[in-house]
GUGU-735046 format. One line per field, with one value per residue (C-alpha): x, y, z. Coordinates in nm, 3 decimals. Example, Ala and Ser with C-alpha at 12.3 -4.5 7.8 and 13.67 -1.06 7.14 Angstrom:
<pts>
east (1.230 1.367)
north (-0.450 -0.106)
up (0.780 0.714)
</pts>
This chain:
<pts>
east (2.962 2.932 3.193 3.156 3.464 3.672 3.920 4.283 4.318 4.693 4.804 4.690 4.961 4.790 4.860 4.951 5.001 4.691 4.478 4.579 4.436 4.078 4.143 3.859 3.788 3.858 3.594 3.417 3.378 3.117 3.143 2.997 2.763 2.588 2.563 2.722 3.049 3.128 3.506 3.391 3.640 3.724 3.746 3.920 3.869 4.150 4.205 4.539 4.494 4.694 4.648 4.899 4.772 4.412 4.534 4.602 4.267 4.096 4.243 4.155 3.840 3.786 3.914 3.749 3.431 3.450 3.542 3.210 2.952 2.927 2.847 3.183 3.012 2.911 3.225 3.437 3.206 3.264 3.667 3.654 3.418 3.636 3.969 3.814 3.600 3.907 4.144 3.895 4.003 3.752 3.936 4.162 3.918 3.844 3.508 3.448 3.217 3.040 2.849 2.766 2.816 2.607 2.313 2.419 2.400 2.049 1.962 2.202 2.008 1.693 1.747 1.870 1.518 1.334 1.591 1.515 1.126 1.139 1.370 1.165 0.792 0.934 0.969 0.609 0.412 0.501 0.193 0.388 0.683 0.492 0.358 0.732 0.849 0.585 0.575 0.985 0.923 0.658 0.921 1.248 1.132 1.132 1.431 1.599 1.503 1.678 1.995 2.034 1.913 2.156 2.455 2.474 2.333 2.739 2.890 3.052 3.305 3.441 3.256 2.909 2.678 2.538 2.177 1.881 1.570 1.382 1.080 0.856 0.595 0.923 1.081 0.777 0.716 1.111 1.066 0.742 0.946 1.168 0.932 0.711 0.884 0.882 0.497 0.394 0.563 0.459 0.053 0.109 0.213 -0.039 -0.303 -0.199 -0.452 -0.357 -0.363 -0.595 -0.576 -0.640 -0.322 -0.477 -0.620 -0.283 -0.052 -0.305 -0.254 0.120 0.121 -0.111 0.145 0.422 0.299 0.176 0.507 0.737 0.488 0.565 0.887 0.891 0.690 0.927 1.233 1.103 0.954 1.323 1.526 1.256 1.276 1.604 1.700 1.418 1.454 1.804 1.757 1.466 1.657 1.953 1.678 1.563 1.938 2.078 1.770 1.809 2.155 2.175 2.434 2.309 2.098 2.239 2.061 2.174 1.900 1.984 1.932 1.896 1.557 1.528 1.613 1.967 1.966 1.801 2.073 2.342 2.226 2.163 2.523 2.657 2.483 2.650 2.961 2.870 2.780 3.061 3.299 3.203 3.208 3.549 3.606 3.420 3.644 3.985 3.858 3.769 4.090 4.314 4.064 4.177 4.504 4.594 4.318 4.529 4.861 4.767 4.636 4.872 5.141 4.921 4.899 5.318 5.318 5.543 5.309 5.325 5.046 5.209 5.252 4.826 4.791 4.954 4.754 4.408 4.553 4.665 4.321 4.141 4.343 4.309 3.930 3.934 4.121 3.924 3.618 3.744 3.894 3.522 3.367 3.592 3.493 3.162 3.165 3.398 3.236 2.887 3.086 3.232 2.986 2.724 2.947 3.030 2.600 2.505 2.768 2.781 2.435 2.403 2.403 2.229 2.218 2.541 2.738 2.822 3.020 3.192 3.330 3.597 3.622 3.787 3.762 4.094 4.255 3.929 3.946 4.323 4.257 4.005 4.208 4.517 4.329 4.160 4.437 4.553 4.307 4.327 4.692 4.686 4.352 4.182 4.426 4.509 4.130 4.229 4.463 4.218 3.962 4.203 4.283 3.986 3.859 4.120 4.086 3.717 3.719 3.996 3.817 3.550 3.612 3.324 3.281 3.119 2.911 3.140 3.409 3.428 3.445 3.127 2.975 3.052 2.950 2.601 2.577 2.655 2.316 2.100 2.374 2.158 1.884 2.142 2.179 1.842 1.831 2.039 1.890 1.512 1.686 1.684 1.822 2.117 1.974 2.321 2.283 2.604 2.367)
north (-0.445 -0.388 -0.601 -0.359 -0.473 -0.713 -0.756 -0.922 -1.201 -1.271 -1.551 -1.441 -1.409 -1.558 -1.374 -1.624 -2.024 -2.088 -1.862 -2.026 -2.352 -2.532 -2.701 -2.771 -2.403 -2.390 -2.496 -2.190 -2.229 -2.380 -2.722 -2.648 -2.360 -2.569 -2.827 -3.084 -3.303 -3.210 -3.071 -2.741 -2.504 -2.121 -1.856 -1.585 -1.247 -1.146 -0.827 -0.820 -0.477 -0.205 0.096 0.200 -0.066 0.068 0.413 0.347 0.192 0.513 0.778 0.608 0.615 0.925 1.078 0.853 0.917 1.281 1.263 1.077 1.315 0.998 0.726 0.548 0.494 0.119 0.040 0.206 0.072 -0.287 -0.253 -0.115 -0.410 -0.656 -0.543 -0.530 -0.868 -1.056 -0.955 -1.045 -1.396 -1.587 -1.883 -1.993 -1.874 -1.477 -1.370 -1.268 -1.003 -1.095 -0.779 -0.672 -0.301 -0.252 -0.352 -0.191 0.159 0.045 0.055 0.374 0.576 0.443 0.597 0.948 0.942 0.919 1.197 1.422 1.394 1.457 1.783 1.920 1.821 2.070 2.338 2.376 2.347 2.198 1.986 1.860 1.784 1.618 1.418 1.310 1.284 1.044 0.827 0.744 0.647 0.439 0.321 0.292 -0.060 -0.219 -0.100 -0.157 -0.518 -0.528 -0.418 -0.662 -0.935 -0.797 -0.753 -1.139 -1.286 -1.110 -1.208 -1.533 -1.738 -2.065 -2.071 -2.021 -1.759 -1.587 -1.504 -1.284 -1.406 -1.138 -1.050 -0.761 -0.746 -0.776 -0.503 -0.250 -0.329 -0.285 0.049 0.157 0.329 0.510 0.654 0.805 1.127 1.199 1.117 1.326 1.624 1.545 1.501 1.809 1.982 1.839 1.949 2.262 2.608 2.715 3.112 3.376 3.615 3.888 4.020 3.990 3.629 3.564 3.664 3.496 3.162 3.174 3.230 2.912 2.722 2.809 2.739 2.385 2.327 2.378 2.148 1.916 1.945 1.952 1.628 1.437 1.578 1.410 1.119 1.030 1.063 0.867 0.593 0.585 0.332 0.072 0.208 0.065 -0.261 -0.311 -0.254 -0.523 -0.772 -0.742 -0.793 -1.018 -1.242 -1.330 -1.343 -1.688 -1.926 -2.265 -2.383 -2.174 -1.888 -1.692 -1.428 -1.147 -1.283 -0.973 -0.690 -0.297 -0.340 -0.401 -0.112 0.161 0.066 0.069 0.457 0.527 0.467 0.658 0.937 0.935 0.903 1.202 1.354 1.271 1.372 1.721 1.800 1.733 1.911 2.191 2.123 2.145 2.485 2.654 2.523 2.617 3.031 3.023 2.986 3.203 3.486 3.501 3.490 3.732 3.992 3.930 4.013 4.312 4.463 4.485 4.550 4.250 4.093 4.243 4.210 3.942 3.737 3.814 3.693 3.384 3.271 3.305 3.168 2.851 2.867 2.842 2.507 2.358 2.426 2.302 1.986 1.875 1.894 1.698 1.436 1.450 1.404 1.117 0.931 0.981 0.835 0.540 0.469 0.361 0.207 0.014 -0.102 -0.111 -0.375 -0.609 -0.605 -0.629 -0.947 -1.076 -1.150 -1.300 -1.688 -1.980 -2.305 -2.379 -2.076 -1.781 -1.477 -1.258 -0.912 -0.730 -0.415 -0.193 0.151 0.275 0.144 0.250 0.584 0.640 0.556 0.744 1.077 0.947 0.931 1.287 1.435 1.312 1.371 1.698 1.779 1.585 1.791 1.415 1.221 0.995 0.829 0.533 0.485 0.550 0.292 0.025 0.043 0.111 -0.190 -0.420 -0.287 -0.374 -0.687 -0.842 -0.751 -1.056 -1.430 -1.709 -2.053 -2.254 -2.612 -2.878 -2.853 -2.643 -2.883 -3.057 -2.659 -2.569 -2.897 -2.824 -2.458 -2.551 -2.811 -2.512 -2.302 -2.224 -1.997 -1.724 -1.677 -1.670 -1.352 -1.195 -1.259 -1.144 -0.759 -0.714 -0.344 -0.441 -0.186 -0.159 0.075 -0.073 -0.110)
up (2.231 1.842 1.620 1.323 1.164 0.887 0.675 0.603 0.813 0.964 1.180 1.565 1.858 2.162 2.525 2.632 2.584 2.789 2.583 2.306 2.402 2.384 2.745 3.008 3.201 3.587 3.845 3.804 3.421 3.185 3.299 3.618 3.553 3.269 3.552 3.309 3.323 2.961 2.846 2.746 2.545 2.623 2.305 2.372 2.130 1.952 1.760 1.570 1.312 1.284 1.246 1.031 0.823 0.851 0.800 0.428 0.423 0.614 0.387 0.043 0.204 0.307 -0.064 -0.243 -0.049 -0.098 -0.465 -0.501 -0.310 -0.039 -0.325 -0.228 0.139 0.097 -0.085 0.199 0.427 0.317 0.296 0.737 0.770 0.611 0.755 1.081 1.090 0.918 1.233 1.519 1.599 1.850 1.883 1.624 1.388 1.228 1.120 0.799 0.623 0.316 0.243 -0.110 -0.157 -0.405 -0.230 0.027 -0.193 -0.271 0.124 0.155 -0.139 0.061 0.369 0.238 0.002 0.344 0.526 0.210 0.217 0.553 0.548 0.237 0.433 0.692 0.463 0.306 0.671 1.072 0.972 0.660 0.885 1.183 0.937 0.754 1.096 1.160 0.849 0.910 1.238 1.108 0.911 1.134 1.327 0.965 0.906 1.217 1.171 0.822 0.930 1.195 0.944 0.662 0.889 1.074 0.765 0.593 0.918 0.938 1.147 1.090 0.726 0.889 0.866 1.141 1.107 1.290 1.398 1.528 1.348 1.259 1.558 1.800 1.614 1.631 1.995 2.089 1.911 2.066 2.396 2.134 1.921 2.166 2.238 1.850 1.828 2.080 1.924 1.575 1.726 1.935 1.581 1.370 1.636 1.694 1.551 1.194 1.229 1.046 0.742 0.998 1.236 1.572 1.511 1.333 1.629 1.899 1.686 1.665 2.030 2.091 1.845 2.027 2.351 2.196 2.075 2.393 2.562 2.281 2.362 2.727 2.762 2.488 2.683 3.017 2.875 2.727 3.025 3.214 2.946 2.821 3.042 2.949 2.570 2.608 2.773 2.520 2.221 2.329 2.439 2.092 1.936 2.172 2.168 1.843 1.767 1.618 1.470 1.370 1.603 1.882 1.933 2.223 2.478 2.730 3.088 3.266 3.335 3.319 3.680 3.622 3.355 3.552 3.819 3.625 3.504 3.849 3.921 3.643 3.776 4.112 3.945 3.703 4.047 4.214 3.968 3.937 4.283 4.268 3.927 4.144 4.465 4.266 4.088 4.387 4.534 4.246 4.219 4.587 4.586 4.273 4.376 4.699 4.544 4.276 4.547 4.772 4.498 4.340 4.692 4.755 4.367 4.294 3.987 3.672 3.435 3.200 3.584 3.632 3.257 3.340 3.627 3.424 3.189 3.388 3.591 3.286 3.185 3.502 3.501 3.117 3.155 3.479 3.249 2.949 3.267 3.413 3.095 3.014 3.345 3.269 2.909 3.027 3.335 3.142 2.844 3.047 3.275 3.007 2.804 3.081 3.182 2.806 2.722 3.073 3.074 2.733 2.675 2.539 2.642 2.480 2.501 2.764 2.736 3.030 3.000 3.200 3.044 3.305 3.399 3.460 3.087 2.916 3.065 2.997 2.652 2.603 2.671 2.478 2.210 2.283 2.307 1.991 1.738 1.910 1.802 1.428 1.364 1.335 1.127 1.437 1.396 1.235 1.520 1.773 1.655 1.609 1.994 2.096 1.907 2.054 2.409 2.390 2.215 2.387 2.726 2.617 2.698 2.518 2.707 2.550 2.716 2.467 2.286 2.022 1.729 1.865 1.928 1.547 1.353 1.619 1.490 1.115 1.102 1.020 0.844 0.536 0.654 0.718 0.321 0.285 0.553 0.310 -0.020 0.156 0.247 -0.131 -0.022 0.171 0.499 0.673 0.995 1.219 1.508)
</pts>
């Protein structure tokens, strides 16, 4: 899960009165699983926005962005991240963002320099852009790395930073799976024949290109859906290892293993779930291919009746897909939260997620549906509960109270500013 958000912080209204309290968790809690006869103290996540509230916040945004040619982005950014941090309450306490957005159009202006060289490279040669498209990957690690560092180092709860402490060798070897696919295309490119002045040599050489590209393109296509899995689980290793407040740093406690099951599943579900899409359309083609012959045959239907049952074949058939496709989405959201958080502690701290299916999925359409019939404008409504649905779904124990947890974290407080004066561009990627 990605808390991407901040802003005005109101009063929280807890579930519930035991939710609201720092008393000792049941046997089951942190207490025992630490191994350790210490009160500990449970935080639950708390998301109080609105989103009529963020609305007016969305649509200033949006204008003001536009009016601007995209220069407003940081500054928009920043007011989202504010209104968003400053209503997630873990504890009795909101986090905060701290972000600069002026630095933060330093690392934005950055990034579309490197997009630009790389869309112009492609127009003079494919050399030229196997070449751009290697020297940002080259690049992306490094800047990877400075967006985590720049976004926990302007994250902060309870008056402490949060800081990153992943460096630059971990960053390049997390990103080594990732940026295979797009080196073998970009060597296949650079290596493929340049053709000759004369026709015959010319047309032989585009052939050879071509057939050097869609190998390019064949072996990056398998080696991705062999690797996104481990891709995955590498890339949250590398965040979740070094996710750090204080002297509490928390790590991932979990292999590829559990990742390559968990996509394993997902695929039987995707599996299973358009069988029956497939079972219900064949049911539904049966039973209106019958009725319409039957009723063409005694010459009861008229064509306005034969109109109407394509027409209500079709929706069946389209809203099973948009209901498959939303099980599908759900199913390894869902799952992929409760592995990623589930499996992260420290030696102080442990989180568990129970993001469920069924609420996620209905959701999910709701808010489909919606943006569907308000051509969009229900967005800020949509994030706001999908935010809260998500966030409220996590539970932190922590080993000791959480007084004695925060004056623990706060010892080493100060290297988070210095995370944040070192990305003298303000790299912001909400990863």
């Amino acid at each position: 899960m990605n808390v991407t958000f901040g802003g005005d912080a109101r009063a929280p209204q807890p579930r519930d009165p035991a939710s609201s309290s720092f008393g000792p968790p049941s046997d089951s809690g942190p207490a025992t699983r630490f191994g350790e006869s210490l009160p500990g103290s449970e935080l639950p996540i708390r998301f109080t926005a609105s989103g009529s509230e963020y609305f007016r916040i969305w649509i200033v945004n949006l204008l003001l962005t536009l009016v601007t040619l995209g220069l407003y982005h940081p500054w928009a950014k920043v007011r989202k991240l504010r209104y968003f941090y400053g209503n997630t309450w873990v504890g009795e306490h909101a986090l905060d963002f701290h972000g600069d957005p002026k630095r933060m159009l330093r690392g934005t202006l950055l990034v579309g320099a490197l997009f630009i060289a790389y869309s112009a490279a492609g127009q003079f040669s494919p050399i030229a852009g196997g070449v751009a498209v290697l020297a940002v990957a080259a690049l992306w690690p490094a800047l990877f790395r400075a967006s985590m560092r720049f976004r926990l180092a302007n994250t902060s709860w309870r008056g402490m930073r949060f800081h990153f402490t992943g460096d630059m060798a971990g960053a390049y070897k997390t990103m080594l799976p990732v940026l295979i696919p797009g080196v073998i295309v970009g060597a296949l490119i650079a290596l493929a024949p340049e053709p000759d002045a004369e026709p015959d040599a010319a047309a032989a050489a585009a052939s050879a290109t071509a057939q050097w590209v869609m190998a390019g393109f064949g072996m990056a296509v398998l080696a991705s859906l062999l690797l996104v899995p481990f891709m995955l689980w590498s890339i949250k290793r590398y965040q979740h290892d070094h996710y750090a407040l204080g002297r509490v740093q928390s790590s991932l406690r979990t292999g590829p293993g559990s990742f390559y099951g968990l996509f394993a599943k997902a695929f039987g579900v995707s599996v299973l779930s358009t069988v029956v899409l497939a079972v219900v359309v064949a049911g539904v083609a049966a039973v209106f291919g019958f009725g319409a012959f039957a009723a063409l045959a005694s010459g009861g239907m008229a064509e306005g009746g034969l109109g109407a049952a394509i027409f209500l074949f079709f929706l069946v058939g389209g809203v099973g897909y948009v209901v498959v496709m939303g099980i599908n989405n759900t199913y390894l959201a869902s799952r992929l939260q409760n592995l990623v958080w589930g499996r992260t502690k420290s030696t102080e701290v442990r989180f568990e997620s129970r993001l469920r299916l069924l609420p996620l999925l209905g959701l999910t359409l709701k808010n489909w549906l919606l943006l569907m019939l308000t051509l969009g404008l229900y967005w800020p409504f949509a994030a706001v509960a999908s935010a809260r649905l998500k966030l409220e779904a996590v539970t932190i124990h922590t080993r000791r109270p959480v007084e004695a947890l925060a004056g623990r974290a706060g010892q080493k407080d100060n290297d988070a500013t210095g995370d944040a004066a070192g990305d003298i561009f303000g790299i912001d990627f909400g990863l």
